[in-house]
N, C-alpha and C positions, 0 to 999 in steps of 0.2 A: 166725321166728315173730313176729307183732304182737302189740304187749300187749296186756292186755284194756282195754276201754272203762271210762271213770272222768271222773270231772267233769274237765275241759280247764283246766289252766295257761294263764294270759295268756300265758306267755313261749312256749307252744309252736306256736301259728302264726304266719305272718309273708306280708305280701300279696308276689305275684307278679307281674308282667308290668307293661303300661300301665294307668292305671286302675283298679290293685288288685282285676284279674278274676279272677286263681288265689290261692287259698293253700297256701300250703309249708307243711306238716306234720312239725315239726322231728324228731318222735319216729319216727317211718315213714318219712320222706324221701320221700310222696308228693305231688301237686300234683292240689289238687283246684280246680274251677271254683265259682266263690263263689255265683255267682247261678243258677238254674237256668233254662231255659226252660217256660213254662208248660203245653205239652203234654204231653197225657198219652199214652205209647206201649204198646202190647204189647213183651213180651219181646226177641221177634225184632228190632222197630223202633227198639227201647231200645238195642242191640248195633249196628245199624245208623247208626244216629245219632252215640254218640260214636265209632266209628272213622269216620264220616268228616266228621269236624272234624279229621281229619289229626292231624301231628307227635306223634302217638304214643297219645291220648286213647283208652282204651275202657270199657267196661262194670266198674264196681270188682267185686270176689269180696266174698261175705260178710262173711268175713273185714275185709274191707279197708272197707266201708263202717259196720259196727261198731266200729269205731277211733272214727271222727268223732261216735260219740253221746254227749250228755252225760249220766251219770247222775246228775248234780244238778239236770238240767232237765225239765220236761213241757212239753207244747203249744206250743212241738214240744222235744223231747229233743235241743238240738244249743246250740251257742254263735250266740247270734241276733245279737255282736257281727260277729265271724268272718264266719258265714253268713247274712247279715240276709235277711230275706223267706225265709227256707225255708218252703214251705208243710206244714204240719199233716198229712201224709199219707203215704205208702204209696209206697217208693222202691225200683225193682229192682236186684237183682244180677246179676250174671253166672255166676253160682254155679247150678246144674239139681239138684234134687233126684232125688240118686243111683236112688230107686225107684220113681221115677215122671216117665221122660221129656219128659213133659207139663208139668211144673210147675218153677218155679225158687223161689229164696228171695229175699225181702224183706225193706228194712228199713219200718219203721212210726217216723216221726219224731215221732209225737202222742207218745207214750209209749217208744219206744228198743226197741221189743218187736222180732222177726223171728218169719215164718210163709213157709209156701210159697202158691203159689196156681197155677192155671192161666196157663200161658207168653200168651195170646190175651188175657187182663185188659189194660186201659191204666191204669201209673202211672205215675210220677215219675221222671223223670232222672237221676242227677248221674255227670259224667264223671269219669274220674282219670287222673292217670299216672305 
């Protein structure tokens, strides 16, 4: 189980790779891509996307991209140290809303909120692994 979301400790990320492009997420042991790409995808293309950036990258779970919000932050609700440029918007998961296969769950970084929406919507990125 991951713990629930709460304002982010300095000490709990740490940059990864060349150029400080992932961060390690000491508390999860997950490795997320720092910067995102600015396209915006539907659901499908969001899934598509990070598996194939290879070595292991896909689509995070609800769960798992609720980790990364800060709730000591708004506009955007995230550590803008960490995650600098995150844009103010509307990030998919990989997570499908169980009653209605049509739609998945999101996170909203403006405020840390999550809502579902139609899978065919284009938002926000961000890989993990």
């Amino acid at each position: 189980m991951l713990p629930p979301a709460g304002p982010c400790p300095a000490t709990r990320f740490g940059m990864e790779g060349s150029g400080d492009a992932n961060v390690r997420d000491r508390d999860t042991g997950l490795t997320w891509q720092r910067s995102v790409d600015p396209t915006m995808r539907s659901w499908d293309e969001a899934i598509a996307y990070c598996v194939g950036l290879g070595g292991g990258w896909r689509l995070p779970s609800l769960t798992e991209l609720q980790t990364i919000i800060d709730d000591g932050r708004i506009y955007p609700a995230i550590d803008v140290v960490t995650f600098p440029d995150t844009p103010k918007v509307v990030f998919w998961t990989s997570t499908p809303r169980a009653d209605d296969p049509g739609t998945a769950w999101y996170v909203d970084f403006f405020y840390g909120a999550t809502d579902a929406d139609i899978i065919s919507r284009a938002y926000a990125v961000r890989c993990v692994r």
